[in-house]
Backbone as a ProteinNet text record, in pm:
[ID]
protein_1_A
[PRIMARY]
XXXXXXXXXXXXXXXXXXXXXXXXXXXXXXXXXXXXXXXXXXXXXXXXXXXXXXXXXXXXXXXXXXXXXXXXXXXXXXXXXXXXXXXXXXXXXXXXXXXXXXXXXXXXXXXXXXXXXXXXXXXXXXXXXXXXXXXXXXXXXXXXXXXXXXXXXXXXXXXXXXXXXXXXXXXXXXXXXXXXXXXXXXXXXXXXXXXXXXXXXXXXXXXXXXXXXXXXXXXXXXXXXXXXXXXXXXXXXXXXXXXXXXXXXXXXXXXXXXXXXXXXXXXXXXXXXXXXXXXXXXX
[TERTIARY]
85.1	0	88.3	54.6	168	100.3	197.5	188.9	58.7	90.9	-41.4	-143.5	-207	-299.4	-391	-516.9	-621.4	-622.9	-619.2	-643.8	-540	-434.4	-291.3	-322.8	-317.6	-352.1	-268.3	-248.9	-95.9	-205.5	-131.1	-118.5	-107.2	-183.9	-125.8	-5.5	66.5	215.4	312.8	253.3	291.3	248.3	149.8	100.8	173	226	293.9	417.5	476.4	649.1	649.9	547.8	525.8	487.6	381.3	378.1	505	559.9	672.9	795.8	813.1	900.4	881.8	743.5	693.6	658	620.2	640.6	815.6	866.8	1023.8	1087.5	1050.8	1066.6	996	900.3	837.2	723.1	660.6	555.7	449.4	431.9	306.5	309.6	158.4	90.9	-2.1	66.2	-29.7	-162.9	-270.8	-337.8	-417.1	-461.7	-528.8	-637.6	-708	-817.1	-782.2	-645.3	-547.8	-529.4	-571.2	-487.3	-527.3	-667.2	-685	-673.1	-653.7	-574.7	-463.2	-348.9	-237.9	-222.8	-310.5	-300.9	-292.8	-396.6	-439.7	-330	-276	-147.9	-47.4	-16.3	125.6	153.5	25.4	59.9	137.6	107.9	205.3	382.5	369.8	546.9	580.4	448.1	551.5	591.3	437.2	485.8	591.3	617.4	747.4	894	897	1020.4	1013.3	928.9	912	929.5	856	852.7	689.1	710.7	572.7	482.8	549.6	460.3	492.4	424.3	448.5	560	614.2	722.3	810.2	842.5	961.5	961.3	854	862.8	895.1	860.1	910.7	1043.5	1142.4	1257.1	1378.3	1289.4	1339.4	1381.9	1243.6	1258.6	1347.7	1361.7	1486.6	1635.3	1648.9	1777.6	1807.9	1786.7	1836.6	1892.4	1956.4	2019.5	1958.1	1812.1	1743.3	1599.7	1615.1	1529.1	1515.5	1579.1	1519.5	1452	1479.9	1419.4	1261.6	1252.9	1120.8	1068.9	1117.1	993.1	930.4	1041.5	972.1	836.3	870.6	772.7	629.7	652.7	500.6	531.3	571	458.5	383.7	484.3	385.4	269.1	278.6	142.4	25.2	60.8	-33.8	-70.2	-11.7	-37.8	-135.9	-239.2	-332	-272.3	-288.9	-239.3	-321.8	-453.3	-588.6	-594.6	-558.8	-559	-621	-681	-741.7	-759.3	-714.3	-665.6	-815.4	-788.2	-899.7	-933	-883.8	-928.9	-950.4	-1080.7	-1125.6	-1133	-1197.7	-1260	-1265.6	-1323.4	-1318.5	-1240.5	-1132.3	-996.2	-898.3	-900.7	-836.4	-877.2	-1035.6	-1090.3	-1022.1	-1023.9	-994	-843.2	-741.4	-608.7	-599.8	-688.6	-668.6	-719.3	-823.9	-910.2	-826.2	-815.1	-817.7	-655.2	-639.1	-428.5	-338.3	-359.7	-265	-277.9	-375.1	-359.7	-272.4	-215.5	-177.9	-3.6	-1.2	121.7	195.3	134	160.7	213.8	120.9	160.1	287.8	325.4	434.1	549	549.5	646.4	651.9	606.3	589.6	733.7	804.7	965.5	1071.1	1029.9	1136.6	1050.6	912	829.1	874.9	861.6	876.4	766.4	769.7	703.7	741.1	718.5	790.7	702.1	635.3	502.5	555.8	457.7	520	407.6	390.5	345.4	366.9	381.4	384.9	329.3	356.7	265	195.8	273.5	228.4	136	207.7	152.6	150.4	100	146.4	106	93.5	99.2	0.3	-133.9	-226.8	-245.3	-248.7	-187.5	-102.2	9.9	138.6	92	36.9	-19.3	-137.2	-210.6	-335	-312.4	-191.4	-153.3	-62.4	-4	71.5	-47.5	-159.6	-244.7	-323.3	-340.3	-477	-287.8	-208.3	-120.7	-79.7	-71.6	-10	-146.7	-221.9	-393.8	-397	-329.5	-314.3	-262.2	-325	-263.8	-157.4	-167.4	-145.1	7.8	82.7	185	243.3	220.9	236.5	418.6	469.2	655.5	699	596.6	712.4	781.2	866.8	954.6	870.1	807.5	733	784.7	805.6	914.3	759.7	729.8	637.7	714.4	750	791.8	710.4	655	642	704.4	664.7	744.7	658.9	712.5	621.6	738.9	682.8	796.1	787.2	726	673.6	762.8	816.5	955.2	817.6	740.4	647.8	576.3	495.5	406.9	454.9	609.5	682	706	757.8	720.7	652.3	477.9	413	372	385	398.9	472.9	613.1	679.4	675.4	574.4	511.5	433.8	336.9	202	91.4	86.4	-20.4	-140.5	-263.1	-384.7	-512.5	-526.2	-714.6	-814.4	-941.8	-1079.3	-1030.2	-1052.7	-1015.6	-967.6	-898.7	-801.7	-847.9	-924.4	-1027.7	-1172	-1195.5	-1346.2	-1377.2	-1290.7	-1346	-1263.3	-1272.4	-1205	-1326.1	-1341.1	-1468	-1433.4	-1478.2	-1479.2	-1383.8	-1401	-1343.6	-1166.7	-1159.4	-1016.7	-961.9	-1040.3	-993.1	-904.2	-962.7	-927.8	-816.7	-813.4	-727.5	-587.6	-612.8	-478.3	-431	-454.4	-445.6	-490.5	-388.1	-408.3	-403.4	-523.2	-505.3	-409	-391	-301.7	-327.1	-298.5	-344.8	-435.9	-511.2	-586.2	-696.5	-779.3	-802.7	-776	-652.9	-591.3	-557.5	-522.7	-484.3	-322.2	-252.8	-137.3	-103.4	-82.6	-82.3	29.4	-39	37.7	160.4	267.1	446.7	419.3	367.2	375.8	348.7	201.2	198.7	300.9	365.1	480.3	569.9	616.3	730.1	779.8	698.4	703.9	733.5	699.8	651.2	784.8	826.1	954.1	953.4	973.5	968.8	1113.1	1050.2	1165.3	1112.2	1206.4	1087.9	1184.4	1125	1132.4	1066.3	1128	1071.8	1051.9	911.8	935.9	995.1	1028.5	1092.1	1261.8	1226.3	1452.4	1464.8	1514.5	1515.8	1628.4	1724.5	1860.3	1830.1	1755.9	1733.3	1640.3	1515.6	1420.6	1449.7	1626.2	1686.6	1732.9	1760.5	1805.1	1722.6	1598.7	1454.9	1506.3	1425.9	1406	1303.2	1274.2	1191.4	1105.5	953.7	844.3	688.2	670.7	554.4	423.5	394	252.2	281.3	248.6	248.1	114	99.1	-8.7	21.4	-48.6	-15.8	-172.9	-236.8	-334	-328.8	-447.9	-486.9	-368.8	-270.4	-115.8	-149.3	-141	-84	-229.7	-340	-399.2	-333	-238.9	-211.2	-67.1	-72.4	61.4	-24.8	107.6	49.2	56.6	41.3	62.1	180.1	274.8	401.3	459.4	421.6	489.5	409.1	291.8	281.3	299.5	314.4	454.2	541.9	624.7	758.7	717.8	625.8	574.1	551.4	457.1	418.4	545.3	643.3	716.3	830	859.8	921.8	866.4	727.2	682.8	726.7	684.5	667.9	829.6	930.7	1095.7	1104.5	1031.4	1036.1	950.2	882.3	833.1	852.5	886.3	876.8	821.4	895	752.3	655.8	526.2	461.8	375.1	390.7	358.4	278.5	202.7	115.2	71.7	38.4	58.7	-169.6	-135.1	-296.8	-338.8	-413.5	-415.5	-539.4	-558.9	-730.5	-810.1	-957.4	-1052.1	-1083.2	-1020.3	-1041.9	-895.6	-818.2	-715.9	-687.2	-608.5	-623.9	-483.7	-479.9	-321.6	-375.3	-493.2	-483.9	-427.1	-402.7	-301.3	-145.6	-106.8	-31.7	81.7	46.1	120.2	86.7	126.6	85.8	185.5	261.6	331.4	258.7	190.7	94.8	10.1	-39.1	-166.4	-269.2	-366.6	-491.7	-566.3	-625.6	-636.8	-775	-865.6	-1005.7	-1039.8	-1046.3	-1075.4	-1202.5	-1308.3	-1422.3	-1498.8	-1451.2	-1446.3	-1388.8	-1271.1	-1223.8	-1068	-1021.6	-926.3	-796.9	-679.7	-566.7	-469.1	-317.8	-226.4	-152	-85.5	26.3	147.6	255.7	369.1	381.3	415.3	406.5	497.3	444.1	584.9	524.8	615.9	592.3	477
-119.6	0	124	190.4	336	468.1	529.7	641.3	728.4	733.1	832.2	751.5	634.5	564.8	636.8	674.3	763.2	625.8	485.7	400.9	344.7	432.9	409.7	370.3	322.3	295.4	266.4	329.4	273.9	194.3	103	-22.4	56.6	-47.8	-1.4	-7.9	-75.1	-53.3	65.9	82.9	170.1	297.9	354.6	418	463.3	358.4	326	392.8	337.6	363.1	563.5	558.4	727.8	841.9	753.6	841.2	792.1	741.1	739.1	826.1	847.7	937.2	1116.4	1159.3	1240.7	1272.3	1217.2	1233.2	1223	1179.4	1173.8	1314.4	1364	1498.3	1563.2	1624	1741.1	1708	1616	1535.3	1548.3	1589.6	1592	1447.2	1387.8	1282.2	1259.4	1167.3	1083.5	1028.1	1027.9	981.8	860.7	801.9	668.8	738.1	862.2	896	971.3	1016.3	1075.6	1061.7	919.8	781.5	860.7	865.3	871.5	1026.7	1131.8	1269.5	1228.3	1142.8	1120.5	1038.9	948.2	887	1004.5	1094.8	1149.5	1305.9	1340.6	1440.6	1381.7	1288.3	1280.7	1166.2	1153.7	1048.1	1106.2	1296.3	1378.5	1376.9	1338.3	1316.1	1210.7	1077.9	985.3	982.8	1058.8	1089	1128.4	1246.7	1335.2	1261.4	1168.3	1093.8	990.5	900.1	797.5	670.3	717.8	580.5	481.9	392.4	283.9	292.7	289.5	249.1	321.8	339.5	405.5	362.2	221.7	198.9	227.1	218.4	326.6	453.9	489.5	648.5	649.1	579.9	592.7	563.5	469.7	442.2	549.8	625.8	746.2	887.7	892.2	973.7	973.8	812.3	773.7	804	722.7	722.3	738.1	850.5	931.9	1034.4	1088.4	1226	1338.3	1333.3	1456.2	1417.1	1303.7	1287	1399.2	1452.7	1537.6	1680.2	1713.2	1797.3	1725.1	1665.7	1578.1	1599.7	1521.2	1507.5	1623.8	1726.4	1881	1923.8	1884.2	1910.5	1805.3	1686.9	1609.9	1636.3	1709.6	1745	1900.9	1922.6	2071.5	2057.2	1947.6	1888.4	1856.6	1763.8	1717.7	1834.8	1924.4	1989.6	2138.5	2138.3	2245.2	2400.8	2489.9	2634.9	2750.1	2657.9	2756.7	2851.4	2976.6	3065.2	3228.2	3278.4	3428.4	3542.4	3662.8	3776.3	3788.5	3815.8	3826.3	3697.2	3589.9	3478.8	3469.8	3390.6	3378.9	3524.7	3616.2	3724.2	3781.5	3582.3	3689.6	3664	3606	3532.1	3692	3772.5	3851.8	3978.5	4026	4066.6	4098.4	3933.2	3940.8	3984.2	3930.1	3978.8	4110.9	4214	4339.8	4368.2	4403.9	4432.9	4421	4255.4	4206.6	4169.1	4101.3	4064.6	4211.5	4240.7	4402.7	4487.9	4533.1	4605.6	4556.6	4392.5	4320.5	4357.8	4295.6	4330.6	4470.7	4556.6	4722.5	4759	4711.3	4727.6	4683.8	4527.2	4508.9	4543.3	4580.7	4582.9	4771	4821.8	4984.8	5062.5	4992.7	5035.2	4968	4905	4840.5	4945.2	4928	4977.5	4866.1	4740.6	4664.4	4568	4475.1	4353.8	4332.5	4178.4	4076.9	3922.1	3913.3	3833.1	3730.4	3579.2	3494.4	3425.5	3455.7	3349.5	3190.6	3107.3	2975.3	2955.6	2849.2	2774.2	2904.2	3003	3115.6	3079.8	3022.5	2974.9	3101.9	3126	3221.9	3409.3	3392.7	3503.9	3607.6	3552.5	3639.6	3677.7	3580.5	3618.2	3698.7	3648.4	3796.9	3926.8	3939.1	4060.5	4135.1	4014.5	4111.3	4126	4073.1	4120.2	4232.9	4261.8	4382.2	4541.6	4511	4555.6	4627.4	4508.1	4543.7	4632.7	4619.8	4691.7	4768.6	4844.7	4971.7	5008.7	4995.7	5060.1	5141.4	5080.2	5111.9	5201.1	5300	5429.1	5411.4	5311.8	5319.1	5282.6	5167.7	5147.2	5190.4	5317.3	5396.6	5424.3	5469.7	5458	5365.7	5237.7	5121.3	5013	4971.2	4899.5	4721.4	4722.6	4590.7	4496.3	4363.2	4262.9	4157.2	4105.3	3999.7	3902.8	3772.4	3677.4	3546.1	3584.3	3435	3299.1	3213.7	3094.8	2990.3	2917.4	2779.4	2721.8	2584.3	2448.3	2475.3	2556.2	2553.4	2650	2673.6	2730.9	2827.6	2728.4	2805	2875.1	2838.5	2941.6	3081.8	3052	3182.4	3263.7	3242.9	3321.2	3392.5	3291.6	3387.7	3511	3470.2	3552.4	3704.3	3675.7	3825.8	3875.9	3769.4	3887.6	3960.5	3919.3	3998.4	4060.6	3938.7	3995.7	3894.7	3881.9	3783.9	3849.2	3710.6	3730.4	3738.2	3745.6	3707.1	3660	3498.2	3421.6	3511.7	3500.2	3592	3701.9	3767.9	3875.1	3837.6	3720.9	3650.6	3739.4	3793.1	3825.4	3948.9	4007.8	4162.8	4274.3	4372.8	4447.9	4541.8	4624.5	4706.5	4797.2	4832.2	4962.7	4941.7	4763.7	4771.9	4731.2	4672.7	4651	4787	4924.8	5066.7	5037.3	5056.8	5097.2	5032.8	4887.2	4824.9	4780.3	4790.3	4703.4	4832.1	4777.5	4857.7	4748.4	4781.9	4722.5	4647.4	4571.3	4505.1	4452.4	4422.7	4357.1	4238.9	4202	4070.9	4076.7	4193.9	4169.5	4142.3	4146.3	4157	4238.8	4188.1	4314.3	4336.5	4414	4394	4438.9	4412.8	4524.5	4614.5	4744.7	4869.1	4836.1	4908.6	4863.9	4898.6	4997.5	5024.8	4874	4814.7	4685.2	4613.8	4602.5	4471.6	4506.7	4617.5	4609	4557	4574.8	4507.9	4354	4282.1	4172.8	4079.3	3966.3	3859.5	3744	3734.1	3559.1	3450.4	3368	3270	3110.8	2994.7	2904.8	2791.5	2787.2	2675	2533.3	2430.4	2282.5	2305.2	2290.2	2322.2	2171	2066.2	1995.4	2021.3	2130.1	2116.5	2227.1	2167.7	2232.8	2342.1	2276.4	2377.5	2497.1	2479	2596.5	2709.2	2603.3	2688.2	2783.2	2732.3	2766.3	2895.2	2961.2	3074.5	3168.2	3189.2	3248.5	3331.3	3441.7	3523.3	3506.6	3540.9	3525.3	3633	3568.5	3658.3	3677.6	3758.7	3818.1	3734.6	3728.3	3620.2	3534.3	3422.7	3320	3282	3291	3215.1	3139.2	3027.1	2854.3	2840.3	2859.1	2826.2	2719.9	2628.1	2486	2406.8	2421.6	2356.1	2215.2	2203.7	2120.4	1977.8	2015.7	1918.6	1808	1831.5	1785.6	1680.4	1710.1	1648.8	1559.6	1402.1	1336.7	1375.6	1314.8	1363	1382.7	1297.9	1309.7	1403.5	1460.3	1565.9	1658.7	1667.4	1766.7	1820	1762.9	1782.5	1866	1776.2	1799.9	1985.3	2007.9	2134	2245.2	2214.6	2305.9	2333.9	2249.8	2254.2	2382.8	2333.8	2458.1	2594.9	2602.7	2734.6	2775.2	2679	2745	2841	2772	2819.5	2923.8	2919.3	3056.3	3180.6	3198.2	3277.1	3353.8	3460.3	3543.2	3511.8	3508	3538.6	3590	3536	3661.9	3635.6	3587.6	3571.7	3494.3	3494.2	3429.4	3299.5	3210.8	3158.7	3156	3143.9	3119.4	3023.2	2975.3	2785.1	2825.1	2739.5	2745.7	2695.9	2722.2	2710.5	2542.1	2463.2	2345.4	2287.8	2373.5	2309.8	2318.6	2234	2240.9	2231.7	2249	2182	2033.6	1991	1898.1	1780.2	1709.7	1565.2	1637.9	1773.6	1818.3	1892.6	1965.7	2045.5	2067.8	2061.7	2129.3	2302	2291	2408.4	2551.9	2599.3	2667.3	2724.3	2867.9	2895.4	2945.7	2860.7	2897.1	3044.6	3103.1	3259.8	3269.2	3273.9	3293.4	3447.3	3472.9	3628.6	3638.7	3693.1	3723	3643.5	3634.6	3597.2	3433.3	3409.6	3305.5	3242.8	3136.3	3066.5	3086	3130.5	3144.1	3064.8	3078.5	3007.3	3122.2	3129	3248.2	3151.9	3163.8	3104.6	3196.6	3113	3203	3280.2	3410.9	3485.4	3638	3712.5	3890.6	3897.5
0	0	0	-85.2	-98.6	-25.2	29.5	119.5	55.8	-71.1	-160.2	-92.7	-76.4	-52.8	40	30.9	168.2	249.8	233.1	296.8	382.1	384.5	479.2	654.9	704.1	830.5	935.6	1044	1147.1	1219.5	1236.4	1337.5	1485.6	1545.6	1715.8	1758.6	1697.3	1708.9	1656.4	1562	1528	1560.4	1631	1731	1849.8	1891.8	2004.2	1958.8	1851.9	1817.1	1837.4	1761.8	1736.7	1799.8	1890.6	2035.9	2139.6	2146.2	2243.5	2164.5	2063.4	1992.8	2018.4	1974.6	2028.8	2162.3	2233.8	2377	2396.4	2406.7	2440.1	2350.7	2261.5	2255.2	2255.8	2271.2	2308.6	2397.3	2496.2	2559.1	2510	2412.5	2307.4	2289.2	2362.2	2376.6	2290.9	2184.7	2089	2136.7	2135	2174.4	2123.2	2143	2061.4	1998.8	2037.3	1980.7	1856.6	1851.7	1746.7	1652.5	1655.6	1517.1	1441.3	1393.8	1254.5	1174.8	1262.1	1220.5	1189.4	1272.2	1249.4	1145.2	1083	942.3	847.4	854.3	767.6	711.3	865	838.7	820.4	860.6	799.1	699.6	636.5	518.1	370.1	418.1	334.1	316.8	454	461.3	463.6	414.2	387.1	234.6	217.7	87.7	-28.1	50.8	80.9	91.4	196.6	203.3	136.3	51.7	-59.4	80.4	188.4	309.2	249.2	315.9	239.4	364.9	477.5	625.9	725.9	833.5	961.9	1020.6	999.4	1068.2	1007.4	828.5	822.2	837.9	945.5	913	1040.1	1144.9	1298.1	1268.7	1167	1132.1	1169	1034.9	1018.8	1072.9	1130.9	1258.3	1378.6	1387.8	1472.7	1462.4	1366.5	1298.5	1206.6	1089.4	998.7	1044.4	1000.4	1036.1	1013.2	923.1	902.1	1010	1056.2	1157.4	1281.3	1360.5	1461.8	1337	1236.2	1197.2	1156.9	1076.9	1076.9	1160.9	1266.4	1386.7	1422	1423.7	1442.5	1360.5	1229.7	1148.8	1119.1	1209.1	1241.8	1335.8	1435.8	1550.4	1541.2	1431.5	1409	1339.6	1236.5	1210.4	1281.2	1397.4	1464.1	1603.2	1652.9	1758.2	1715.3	1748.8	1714.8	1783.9	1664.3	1702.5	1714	1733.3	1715.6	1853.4	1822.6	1895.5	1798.9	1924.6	1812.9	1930.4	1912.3	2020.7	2102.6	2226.2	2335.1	2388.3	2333.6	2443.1	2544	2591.8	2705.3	2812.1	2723.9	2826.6	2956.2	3039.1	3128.6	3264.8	3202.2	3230.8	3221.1	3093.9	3079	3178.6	3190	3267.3	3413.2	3493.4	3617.7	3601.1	3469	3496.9	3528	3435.2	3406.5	3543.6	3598.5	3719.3	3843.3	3825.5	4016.5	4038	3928.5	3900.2	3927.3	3803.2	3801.7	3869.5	3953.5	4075.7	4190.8	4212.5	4278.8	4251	4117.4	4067	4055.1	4025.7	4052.7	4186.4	4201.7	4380.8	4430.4	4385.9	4430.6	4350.4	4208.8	4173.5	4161.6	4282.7	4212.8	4227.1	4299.1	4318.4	4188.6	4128.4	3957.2	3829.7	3891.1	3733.3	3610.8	3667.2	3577.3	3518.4	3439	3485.2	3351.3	3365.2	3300.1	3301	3176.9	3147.1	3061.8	3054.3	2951.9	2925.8	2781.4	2743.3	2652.4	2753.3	2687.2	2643.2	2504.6	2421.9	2312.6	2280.9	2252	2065.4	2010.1	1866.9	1782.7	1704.9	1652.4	1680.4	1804.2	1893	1942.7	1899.5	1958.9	2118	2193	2335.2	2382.5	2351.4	2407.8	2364	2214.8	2142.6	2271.8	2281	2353.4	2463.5	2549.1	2696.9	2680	2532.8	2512.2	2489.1	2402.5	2380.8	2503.8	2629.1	2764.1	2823.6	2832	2925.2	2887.4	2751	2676.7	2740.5	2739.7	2698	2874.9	2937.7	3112.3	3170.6	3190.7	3254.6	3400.3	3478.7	3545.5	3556.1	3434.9	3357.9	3301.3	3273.1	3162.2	3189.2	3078.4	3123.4	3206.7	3256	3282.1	3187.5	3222.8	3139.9	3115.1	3079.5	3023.6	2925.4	2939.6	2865.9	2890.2	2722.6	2742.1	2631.4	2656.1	2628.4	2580.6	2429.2	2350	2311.8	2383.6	2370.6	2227.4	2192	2172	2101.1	2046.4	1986.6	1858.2	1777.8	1638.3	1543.5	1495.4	1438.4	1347.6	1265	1204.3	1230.6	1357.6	1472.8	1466.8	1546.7	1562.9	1434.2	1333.4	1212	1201.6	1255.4	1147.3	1272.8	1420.4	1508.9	1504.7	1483.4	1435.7	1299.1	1208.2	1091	1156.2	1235.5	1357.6	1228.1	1114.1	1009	1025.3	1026.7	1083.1	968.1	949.3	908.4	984.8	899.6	1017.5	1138.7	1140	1253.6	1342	1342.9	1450.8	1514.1	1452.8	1501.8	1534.4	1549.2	1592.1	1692.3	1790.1	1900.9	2000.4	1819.5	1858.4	1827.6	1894.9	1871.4	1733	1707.3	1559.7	1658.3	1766.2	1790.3	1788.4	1903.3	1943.9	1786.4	1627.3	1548.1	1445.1	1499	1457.2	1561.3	1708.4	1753.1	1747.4	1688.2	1771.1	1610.6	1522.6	1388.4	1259	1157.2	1010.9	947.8	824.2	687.9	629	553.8	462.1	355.2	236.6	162.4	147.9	68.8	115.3	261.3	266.5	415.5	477.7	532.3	666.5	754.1	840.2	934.4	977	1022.9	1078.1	1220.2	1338.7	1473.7	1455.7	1487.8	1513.8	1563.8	1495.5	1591.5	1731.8	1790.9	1890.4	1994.8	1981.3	2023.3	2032.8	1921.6	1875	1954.8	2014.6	2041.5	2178.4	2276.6	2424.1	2369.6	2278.7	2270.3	2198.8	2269	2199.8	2198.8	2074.6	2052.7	2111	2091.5	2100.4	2090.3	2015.8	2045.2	2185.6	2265.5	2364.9	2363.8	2386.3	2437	2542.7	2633.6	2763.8	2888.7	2771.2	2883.5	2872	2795	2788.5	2914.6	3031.1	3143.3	3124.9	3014	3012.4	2982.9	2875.5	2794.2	2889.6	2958	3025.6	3177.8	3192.2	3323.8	3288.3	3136.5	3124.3	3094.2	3094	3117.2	3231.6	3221.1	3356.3	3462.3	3555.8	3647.6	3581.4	3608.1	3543.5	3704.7	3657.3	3727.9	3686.5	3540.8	3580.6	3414.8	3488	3366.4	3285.5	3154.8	3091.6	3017.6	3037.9	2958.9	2938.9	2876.7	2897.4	2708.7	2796.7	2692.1	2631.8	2680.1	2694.4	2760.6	2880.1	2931.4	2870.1	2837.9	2822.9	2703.3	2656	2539.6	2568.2	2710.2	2781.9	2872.4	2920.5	2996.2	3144	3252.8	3385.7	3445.3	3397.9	3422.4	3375.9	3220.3	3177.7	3218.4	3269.8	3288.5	3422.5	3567.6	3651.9	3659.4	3557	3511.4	3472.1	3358.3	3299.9	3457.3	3560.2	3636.2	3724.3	3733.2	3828.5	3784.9	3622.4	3561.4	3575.7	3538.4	3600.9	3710.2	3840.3	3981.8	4007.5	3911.6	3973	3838.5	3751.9	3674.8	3714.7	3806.6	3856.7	3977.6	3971	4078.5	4242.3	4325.1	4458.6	4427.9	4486.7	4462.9	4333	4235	4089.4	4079	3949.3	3923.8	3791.1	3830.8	3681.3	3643.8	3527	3434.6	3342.1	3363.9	3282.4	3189.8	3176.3	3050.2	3180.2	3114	3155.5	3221.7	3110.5	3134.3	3237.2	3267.8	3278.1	3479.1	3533	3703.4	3706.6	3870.4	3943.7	4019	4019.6	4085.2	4045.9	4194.8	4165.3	4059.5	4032.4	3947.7	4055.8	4156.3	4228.2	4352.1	4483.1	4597.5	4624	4527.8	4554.9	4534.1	4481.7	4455.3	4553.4	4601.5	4633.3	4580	4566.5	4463.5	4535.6	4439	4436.6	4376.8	4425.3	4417.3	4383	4233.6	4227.5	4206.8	4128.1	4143.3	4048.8	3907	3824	3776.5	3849.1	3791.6	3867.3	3868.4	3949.8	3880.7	3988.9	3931.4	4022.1	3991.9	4105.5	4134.7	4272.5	4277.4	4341.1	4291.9	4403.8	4512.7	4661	4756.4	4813.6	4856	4859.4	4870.2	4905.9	4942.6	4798.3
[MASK]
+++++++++++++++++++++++++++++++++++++++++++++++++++++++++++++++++++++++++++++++++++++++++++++++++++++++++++++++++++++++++++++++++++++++++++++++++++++++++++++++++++++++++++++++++++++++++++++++++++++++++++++++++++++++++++++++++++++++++++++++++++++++++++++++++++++++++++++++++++++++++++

């Protein structure tokens, strides 16, 4: 059966070979419910490499020498980057309101702060936490550093182009679409430099501890709809990196669907009006 074939099918073994590859680099957890996306995306690259079956393609991935780049590029396949500016409302809400009065406060002697977003994808998040904090009088001439991470080489691209369609604006109003964004060709939009500029990419694995040890200490973390995509162990391993990248005092922000339980006792959960956050403890 040839790779062109729509009727290509991995074996549970081969399931297996491929989620333990992917998990062992980036803990992006194959899932059994996965299979058949994962037939269906990457039957292009077997295409691509003239492989016949999943197992020479787990082969390959192994032990070729253009293998760690591959793998990069099926897991950028299989890991969803659906993100669009203003997410989750009223998550951002309590940051702006009930968070940043918190943080001001303590950091009113640096005039700093120093934000991250993990799992950033191609960057509507960092954008709209650059966006709600330029917009803040109360910030105004402080020195603000917001930090886009993710694994996706491509994500990040299209991140520091900072050019977006529709999508991306699902759930931007007409007004903040004048204020924060100009025209471009093709109906699009592009964000104002002013936005862009607080704002830096970089791409991180968040289990490469080496890499994640030369990070700065940050004031509030957002990961949000990350960790569901990781197993329990990695995701551990994931909260634990936060808790020592963060400030005393600081805060981290998950998705809606997402907890510390059975995940962390290090944490104190923070009941704002609106919605549940973590702070590490400290001044």
């Amino acid at each position: 059966m040839g790779p062109t074939d729509s009727r290509l099918e991995m074996s549970a073994e081969e399931l297996h070979l491929l989620r333990d590859l992917f998990q062992q680099a980036s803990g992006f957890l194959l899932r059994e419910d996965l299979k058949f996306i994962a037939e269906r995306r990457l039957a292009s690259r077997l295409e691509l490499l003239g492989l016949r079956d999943f197992t020479a393609y787990a082969r390959y991935l192994r032990f070729d020498a253009r293998g760690p780049d591959e793998l990069e590029s099926a897991i950028d396949l299989l890991v969803p980057h659906e993100t669009y500016f203003f997410r989750e409302p009223t998550q951002l809400r309590c940051f702006e309101e009930e968070l940043m009065p918190l943080v001001e406060k303590k950091n009113e002697r640096t005039r700093s702060l120093q934000l991250w977003s993990a799992g950033c994808s191609t960057g509507e998040e960092p954008y709209t936490l650059s966006m709600l904090l330029l917009d803040r009088p109360t910030v105004k001439g402080w020195d603000i550093d917001i930090l886009g991470t993710d694994l996706s080489r491509k994500a990040l691209t299209s991140a520091r182009k900072a050019e977006y369609g529709p999508m991306a604006l699902r759930a931007t109003t007409p007004e903040q679409k004048e204020k924060f964004f100009q025209p471009v060709e093709g109906g699009r939009v592009t964000l104002l430099p002013r936005f862009r500029e607080p704002v830096r990419f970089g791409q991180l694995n968040l289990l490469d501890t080496s890499a994640a040890s030369l990070l700065p200490r940050f004031d509030v973390i957002f990961c949000r709809n990350v960790l569901i995509y990781f197993d329990q162990a990695t995701r551990r391993r994931v909260i634990e990196l936060f808790f020592e990248r963060l400030n005393r005092g600081g805060y981290l922000l998950l998705g809606h669907s997402e907890n510390l339980l059975q995940l962390s006792t290090r944490f104190e959960l923070v009941q704002l009006e609106g919605d549940l956050v973590y702070r590490r403890p400290g001044p």
